[in-house]
Structures are given as C-alpha cells and as structure tokens.
N, C-alpha and C positions, 0 to 999 in steps of 0.2 A: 469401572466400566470395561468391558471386556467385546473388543471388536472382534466377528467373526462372521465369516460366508455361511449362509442359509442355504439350507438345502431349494432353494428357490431362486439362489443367486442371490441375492439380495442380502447388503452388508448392515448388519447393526451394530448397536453398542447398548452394552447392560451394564447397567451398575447394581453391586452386589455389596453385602455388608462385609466383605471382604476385599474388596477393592483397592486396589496401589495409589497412590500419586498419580505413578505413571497412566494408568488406568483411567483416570478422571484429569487427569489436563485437559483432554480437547472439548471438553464439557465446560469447565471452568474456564479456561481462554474464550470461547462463545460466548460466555457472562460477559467477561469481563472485555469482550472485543463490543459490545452491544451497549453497555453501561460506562467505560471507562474508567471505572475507580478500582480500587483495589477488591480482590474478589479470593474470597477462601473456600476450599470445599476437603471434607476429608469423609470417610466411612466409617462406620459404627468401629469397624476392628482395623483399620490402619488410620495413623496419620493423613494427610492430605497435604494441599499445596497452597498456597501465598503467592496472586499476580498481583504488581504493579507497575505498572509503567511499558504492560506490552511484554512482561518480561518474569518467568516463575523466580521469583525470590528462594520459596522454600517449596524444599521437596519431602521435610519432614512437620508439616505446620499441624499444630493444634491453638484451640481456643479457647478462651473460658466457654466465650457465647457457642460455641460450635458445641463444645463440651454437654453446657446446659439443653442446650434440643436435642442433643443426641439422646440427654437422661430422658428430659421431658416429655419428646415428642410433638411438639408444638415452635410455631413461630415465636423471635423474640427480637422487641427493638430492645436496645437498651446499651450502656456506657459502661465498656468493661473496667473493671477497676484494676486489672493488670494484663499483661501482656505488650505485646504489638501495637496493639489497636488502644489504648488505657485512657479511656478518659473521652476516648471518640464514639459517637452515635452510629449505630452498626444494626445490621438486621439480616438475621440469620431463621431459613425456613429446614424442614426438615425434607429429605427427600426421600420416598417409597417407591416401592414397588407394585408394580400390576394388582399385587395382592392387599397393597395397603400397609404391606409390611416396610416398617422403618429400615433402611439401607444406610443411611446418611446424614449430612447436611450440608449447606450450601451459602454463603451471608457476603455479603457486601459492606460498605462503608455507608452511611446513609446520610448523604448530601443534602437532601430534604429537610432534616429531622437537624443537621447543624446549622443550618441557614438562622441569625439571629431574625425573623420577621418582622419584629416589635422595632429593632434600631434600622432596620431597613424603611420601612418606613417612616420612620422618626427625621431620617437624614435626606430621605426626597418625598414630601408631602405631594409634589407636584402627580404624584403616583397615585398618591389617596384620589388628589383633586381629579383625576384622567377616569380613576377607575366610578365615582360617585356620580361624574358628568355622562358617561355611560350608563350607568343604569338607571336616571334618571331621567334618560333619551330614551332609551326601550320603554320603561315605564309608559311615555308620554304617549309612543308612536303603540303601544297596545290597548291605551284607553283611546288613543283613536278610531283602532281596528273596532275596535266595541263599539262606539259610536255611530261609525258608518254599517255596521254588521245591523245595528239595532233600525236603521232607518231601513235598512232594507226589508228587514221583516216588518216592519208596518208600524 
C-alpha cells in the first residue's frame, strides 16, 4: 500500500502486487484492530506481516494459506498443515485491485470455524432448551398474528 497526496489533496493508500510490509501494516493493524485475532497480509511479490496481540510479530511473514490464494485466486478456509498458524482454522481472501487484478492476500485466524459447537452445547443443554423455548414463542405469537389478521378479513 503505497500512501500519497492527490493532486486534489486528498491522501490514499494503494496496494500494489509489489507492496512491503511496511506498505501494508496500517491496513492490516485495521483488520486486526476490528477482529482482534491474529491477522496476516502479504502481496503477490513481497512477503507481508504477522499481528498479534496489538503488536507486528513478523515483518517477513508468509503462509501456506496466504501462499495458496495468492496461486489460486480465491478465498480459503481451511487448517494449515505447517507453519505458524498448523493445525488452526484460518481464512484467507485474496485482495485486488480496481481492475480485478489480483495484488494480494489477506486471512485471519477463524474463531468461528474452531469453536467445538456440538461440545458446546452437549455441556449447557440449558442453551438448546432457551434457544427451542424461543422459537416456539414466535412460532405461537405468528399463528396468533394469522389468527386475528384472518378475523379481520371476514
């Protein structure tokens, strides 16, 4: 990402498939100040960087999964079988340009995607029970709405 004054005044930032670290930090820290998890970004022809904890780790970072969209071109979840990240759920998009043309990529740690769901609620049913008591409450108060809608029409 390359910041510079417009002939209009007006300050941008471009990201180019040439792009540093340095270049792409304050993009990456805004990921990762928004999400809070660890947050990688690098460009098709430089390395890139590694935040966690508030904080760039690495200013030479690559990734398998950063790797594989850079070839691809496509978003990917998926559990990298080495690196850093090896064995954790991660989701890395790719990032373009105006033109559509590939520059990058961008991927996170995906918190979502690790969450065990099935033990979670295995270990507080009272959540099943909360979440079934609700929608069998709406259920009840929309066959009501039907009910009274239909007396009303005749």
């Amino acid at each position: 990402m390359k910041s510079k004054e417009e002939s209009d005044g007006q300050v941008c930032m471009k990201l180019c498939a040439g792009s540093t670290a340095n270049d792409m930090e304050h993009m990456a820290m805004a990921v990762h100040s928004l999400c809070g998890i660890p947050t990688t970004i690098r460009s098709i022809n430089c390395k890139g960087i590694r935040i966690e904890k508030g904080k760039v780790v690495d200013r030479e970072y690559t990734g398998p999964i950063l790797e594989e969209v850079i070839r691809t071109d496509r978003i990917i979840r998926g559990r990298p079988t080495e690196g850093v990240y090896k064995g954790k759920c991660v989701v890395v998009a790719p990032i373009r340009a105006n033109t559509g043309e590939l520059v990058g990529a961008i991927g996170i740690v995906d918190i979502v995607a690790s969450l065990d769901i099935y033990s979670i609620f295995t270990d507080y049913p009272e959540i099943v029970d909360e979440v079934e008591g609700e929608r069998k409450k709406q259920k009840a108060d929309l066959l009501n709405e039907i009910k009274e809608a239909r007396k009303k029409i005749g």
